[in-house]
C-alpha positions in Angstrom: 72.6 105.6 103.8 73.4 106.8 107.5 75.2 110.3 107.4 78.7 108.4 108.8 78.3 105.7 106.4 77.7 108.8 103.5 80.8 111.2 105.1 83.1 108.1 104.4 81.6 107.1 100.8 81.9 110.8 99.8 85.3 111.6 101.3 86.8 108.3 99.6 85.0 109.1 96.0 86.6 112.4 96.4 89.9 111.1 97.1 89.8 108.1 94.6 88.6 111.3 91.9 91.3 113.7 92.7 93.9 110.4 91.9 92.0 109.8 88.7 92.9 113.7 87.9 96.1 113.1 88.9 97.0 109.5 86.8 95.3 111.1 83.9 96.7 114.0 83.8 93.1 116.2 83.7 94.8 118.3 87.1 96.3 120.2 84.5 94.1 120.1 81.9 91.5 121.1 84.0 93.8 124.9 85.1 94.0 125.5 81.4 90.3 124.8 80.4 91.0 121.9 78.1 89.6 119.1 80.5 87.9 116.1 78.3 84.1 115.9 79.5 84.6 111.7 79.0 87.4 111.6 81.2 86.0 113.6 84.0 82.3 111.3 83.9 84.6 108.1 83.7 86.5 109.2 86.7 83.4 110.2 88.5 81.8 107.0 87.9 85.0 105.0 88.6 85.3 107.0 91.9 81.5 105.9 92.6 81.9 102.5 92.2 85.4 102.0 94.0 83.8 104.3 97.3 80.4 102.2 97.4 82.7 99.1 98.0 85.9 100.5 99.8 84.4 103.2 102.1 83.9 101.2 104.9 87.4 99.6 104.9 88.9 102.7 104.8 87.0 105.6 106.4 86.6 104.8 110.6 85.8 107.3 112.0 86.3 111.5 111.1 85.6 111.4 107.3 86.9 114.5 106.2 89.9 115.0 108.7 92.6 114.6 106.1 90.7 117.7 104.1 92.0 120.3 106.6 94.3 122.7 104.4 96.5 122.3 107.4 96.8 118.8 107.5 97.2 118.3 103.3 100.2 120.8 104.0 102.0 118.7 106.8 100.8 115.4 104.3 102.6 117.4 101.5 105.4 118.7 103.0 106.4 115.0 104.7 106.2 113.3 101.4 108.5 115.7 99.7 110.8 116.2 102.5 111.1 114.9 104.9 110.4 111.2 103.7 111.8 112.1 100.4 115.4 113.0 102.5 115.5 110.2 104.3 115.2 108.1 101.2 117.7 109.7 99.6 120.1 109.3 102.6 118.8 105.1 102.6 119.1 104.9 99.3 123.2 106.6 99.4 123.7 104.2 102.4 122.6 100.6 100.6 124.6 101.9 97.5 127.2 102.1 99.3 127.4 98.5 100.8 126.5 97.4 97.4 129.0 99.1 95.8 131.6 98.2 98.4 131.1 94.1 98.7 134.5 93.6 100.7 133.4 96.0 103.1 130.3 95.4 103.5 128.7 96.3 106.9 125.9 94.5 107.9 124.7 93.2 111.0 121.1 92.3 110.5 119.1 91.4 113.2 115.3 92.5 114.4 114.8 95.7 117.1 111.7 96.6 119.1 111.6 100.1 118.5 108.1 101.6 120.8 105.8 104.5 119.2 103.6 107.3 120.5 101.2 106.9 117.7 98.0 106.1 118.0 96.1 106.7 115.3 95.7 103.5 112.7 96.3 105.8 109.8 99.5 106.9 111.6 101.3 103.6 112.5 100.2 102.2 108.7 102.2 105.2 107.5 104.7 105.5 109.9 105.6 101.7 109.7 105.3 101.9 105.5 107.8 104.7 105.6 110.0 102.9 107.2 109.5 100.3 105.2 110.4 101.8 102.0 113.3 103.4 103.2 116.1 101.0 101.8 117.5 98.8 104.8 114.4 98.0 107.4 111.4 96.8 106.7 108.5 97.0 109.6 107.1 93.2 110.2 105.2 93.9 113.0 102.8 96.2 115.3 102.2 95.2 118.8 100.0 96.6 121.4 101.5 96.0 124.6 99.1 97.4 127.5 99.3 101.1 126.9 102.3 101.0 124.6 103.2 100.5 121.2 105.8 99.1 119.7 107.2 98.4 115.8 109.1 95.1 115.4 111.7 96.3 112.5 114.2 93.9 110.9 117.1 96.4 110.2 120.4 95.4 107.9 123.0 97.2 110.0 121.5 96.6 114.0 124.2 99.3 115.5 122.2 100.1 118.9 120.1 97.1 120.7 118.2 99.6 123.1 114.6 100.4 121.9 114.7 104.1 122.2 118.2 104.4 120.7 116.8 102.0 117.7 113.7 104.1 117.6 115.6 107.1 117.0 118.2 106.1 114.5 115.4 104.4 112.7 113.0 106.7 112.9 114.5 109.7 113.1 112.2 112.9 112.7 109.2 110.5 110.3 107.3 109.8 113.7 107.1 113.6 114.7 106.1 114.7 111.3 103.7 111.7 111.3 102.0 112.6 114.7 101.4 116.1 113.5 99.6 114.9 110.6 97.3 111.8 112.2 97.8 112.8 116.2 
């Protein structure tokens, strides 16, 4: 096995393992010394097998960026707040119109919203953020010469220019996306 073609298999058994911890439950288990020894070899072998036939669709290039302390902080702190506020505002929003039928405020239509992301890893998670946020969903991702741009089908189209669109649909997710995948 080439050394780029091992750095991806190992850094996606390693990930795939640390979710088998974490489905199982053995992350705890394993701080209070009561880890089951068949659990731990399943997982490892489970983690083998999934990395010797999903490394290379996953892993590109830079196998172990993700493991920078730095970066699993910016990953953590995104999920948990920053995503997890703007869910909670998107989720308060579409109850609202549900809730409310006789005034119910939509005007859907599709917006070109552009993107300074680069990084694959980044638009996939930028655009799946969006995505799950009640309200848009992300349909498309379009390189246009040096630009970028997200085509976003949005329930409540209150802006038509593309930066304005970008910002009330993106909000802060594509700066806190950019400092974890540049």
């Amino acid at each position: 096995m080439k050394k780029a073609k091992f750095s991806a298999f190992l850094s996606t058994m390693i990930v795939c393992f640390i979710f088998w911890l974490l489905l199982t439950g053995q992350i705890v288990s394993i701080f209070k010394g009561e880890a089951s020894i068949e659990v731990l070899i399943a997982g490892i072998l489970a983690s083998i097998i999934i990395s010797l036939f999903s490394a290379r669709f996953f892993i590109h290039e830079k196998a172990f960026y993700l493991f920078n302390p730095l970066k699993i902080l910016c990953l953590l702190f995104y999920s948990i707040f920053i995503f997890g506020w703007e869910l909670i505002k998107a989720n308060i929003d579409m109850a609202f119109r549900a809730l409310k039928p006789g005034k119910l405020k939509i005007n859907p239509g599709i917006v070109k919203v552009p993107t300074k992301l680069k990084s694959e890893y980044g638009l996939s998670m930028l655009a799946n953020s969006i995505t799950l946020t009640p309200g848009t969903i992300t349909m498309d991702i379009v390189d246009q010469g040096d630009e970028t741009f997200l085509y976003i089908h949005w329930i409540n189209v209150t802006v038509t220019d593309e930066n304005e669109a970008g910002e009330a649909i993106k909000g802060t997710l594509e700066k806190w996306v950019r400092r974890i995948w540049k």
